[in-house]
Each structure stands twice: as C-alpha cells, then as structure tokens.
C-alpha positions in Angstrom: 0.0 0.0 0.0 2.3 2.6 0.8 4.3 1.8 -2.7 0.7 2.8 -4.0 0.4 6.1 -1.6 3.8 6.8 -3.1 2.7 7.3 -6.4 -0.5 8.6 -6.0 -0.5 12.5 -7.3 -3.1 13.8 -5.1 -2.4 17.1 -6.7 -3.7 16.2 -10.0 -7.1 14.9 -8.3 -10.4 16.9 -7.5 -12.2 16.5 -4.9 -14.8 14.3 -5.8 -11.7 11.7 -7.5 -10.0 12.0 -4.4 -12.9 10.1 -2.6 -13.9 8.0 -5.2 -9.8 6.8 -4.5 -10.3 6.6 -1.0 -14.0 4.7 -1.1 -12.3 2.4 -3.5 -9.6 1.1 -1.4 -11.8 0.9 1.7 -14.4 -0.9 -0.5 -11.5 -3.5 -1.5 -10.4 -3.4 2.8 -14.0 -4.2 3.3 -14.0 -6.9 1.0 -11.1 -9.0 2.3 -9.3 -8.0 -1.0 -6.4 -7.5 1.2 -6.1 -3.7 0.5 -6.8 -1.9 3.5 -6.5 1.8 4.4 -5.1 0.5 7.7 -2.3 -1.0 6.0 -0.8 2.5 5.0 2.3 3.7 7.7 1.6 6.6 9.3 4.1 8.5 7.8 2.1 7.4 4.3 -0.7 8.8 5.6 0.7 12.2 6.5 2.2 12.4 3.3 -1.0 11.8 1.5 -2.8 14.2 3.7 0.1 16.7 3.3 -0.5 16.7 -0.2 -4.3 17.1 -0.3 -6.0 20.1 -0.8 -8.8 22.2 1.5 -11.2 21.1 -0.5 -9.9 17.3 -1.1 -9.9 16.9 3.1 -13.4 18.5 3.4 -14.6 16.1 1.0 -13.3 13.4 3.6 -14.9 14.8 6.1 -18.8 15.3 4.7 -18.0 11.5 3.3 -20.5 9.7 5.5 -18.2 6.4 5.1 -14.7 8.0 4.8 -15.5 10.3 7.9 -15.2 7.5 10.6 -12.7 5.5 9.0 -10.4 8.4 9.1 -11.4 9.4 12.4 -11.5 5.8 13.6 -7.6 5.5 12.0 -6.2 8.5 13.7 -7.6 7.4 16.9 -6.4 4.1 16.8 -2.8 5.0 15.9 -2.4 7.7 18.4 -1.5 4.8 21.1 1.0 3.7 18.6 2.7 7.2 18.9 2.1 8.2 22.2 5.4 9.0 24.0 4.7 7.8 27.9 8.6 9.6 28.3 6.6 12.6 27.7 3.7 12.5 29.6 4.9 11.5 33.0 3.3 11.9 35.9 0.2 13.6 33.4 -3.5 11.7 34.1 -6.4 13.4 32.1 -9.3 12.6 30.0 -9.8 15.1 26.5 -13.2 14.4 24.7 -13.2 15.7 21.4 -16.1 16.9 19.6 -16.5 16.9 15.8 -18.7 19.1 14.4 -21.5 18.0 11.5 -21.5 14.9 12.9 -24.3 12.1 13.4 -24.0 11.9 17.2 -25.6 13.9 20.1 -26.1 17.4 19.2 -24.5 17.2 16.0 -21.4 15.8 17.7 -19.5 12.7 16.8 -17.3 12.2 19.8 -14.5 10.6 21.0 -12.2 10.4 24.2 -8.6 9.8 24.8 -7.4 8.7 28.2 -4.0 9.2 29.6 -2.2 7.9 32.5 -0.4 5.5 34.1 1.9 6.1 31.2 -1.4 4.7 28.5 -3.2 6.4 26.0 -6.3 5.1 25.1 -9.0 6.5 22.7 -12.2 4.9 21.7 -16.0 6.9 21.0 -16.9 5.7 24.4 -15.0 5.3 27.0 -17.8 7.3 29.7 -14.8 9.3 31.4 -15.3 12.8 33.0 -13.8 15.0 31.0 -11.0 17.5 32.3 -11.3 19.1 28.9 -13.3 19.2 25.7 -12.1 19.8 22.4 -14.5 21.4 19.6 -13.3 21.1 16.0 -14.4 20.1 12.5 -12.8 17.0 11.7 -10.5 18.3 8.5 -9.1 20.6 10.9 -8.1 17.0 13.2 -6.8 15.6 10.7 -4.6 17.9 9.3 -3.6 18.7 13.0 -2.9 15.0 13.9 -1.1 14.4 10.9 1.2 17.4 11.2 -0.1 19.1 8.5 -1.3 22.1 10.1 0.5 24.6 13.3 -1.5 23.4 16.1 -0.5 27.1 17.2 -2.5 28.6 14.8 -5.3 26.7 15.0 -5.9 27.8 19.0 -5.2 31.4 17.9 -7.6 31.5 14.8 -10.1 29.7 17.1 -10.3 26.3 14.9 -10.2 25.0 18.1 -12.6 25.1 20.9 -11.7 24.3 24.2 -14.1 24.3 27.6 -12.2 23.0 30.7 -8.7 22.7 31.5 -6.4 24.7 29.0 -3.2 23.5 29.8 -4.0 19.6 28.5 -5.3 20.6 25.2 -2.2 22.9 24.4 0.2 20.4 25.6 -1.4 17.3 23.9 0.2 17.2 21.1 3.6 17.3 22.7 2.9 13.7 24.5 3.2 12.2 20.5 5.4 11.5 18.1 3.7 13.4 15.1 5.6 11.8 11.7 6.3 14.8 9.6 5.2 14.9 5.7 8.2 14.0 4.0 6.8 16.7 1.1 7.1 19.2 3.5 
C-alpha cells in the first residue's frame, strides 16, 4: 500500500476523484481484497494528507463512510505514537467533539485517556472530562497528521476548548507526530 500512496499524485485529483480513491480502497479493505487503508504507515498517511487540498480533506470529512474511517484511523494509531517519556506523571481525559457529525447534538465524539503512562481512545470510554475539544474533523486531521500549526489553530479559534487549558495545548507534545516527508 504505501508503494501505491507513493505514487498517488493527489495534486492532479479533484475532490470528488480524491474520494472516489479513498471509497475504492476501503471498499477492496472491506471486502477481504487485502487492500486496506489501515495498511498505510503513518508517515504514508501524512504524506497523503500533506499533499491534499482544502477542498480534497473537506470532501473526507462530509464523506458519511470516509468520515469515521479516518477518524477511527487517527484514533487508533495515536496509542502507537504516544510517547509515555513525555507524559509523566500527566493523568487526564480530553473528549473531542467533531462538528456536523451524526452523534448527540450534532457531535460525533470521541475520548482519549492518559495515565499510568497509557493512551487510550475509543467513541466511548464514559470518562469525566477534564477538557473538551470542539473542532471540524479536517481541521483534526490535518492537525494529527502534522499538516497544520497546532499554534494557529488555537489562535484563529479552529479549536474550541471548555475546561482545563493546559492539557489541550500540551497534547500534542505527548506524541510522536511523523512529519510529511513533502514538507
């Protein structure tokens, strides 16, 4: 797979061909076919997101498929590239809250859990939150893929954040975030 994300000139793609890429290999993943978008590397991934366009992301994210397989994706790998070295002696629970979603309130949501040197994420893991993050999920995934100054997106008010501050600004700093290599 990632010979194939190698190759792939996202550039050259609208929108719309972008997805119809995307739905294609997760039809083939859901098929058994042995293609899977879970077989791309992270740093794969980030490059194809690095490459993709405003308008090719927001496609993603108004998919109704592609929407929680990406979301799904980011979540599952963040335990892969969590850095408990970092995050010593740091126990708090982030929801995150996507906007247009198909959840409560227009909200899909998910949590992530650290401590006792863990990260865990999942859509439901019933934890109080010590802060909530409010964001459209293009902006997440160009944030957790290092595509985007996490910075910025606090500044410009991408990101909405009730409860604790400090957790949500320092978040990112507890992973190892591959860089696109296009960059």
């Amino acid at each position: 797979m990632d010979g194939f994300a190698a190759h792939l000139e996202v550039a050259k793609l609208t929108p719309d061909e972008f997805v119809q890429v995307l739905e294609t290999l997760h039809m083939l993943g859901s098929r058994g076919a042995g293609i899977e978008l879970s077989s791309l590397s992270t740093q794969a991934l980030v490059d194809i997101l690095g490459q993709t366009s405003k308008e090719q992301l927001k496609a993603v994210a108004d998919h109704p498929e592609l929407r929680p397989v990406f979301l799904d994706e980011i979540f599952r790998r963040m335990s892969e590239h969590f850095r408990p070295d970092r995050a010593r002696h740091v126990d708090f629970v982030v929801s995150w809250r996507f906007s247009d979603g198909d959840g409560e309130d227009g909200f899909d949501r998910f949590q992530t859990v650290i401590e006792d040197g863990t990260c865990v994420s999942s859509v439901d893991l019933a934890r109080t939150p010590d802060t909530t993050i409010t964001l459209s999920v293009d902006d997440f995934i160009r944030m957790a893929t290092g595509n985007a100054a996490v910075a910025a997106m606090f500044v410009t008010g991408k990101v909405k954040v009730k409860g604790e501050y400090a957790p949500a600004v320092r978040f990112s700093s507890y992973f190892d975030i591959p860089k696109p290599s296009n960059a």
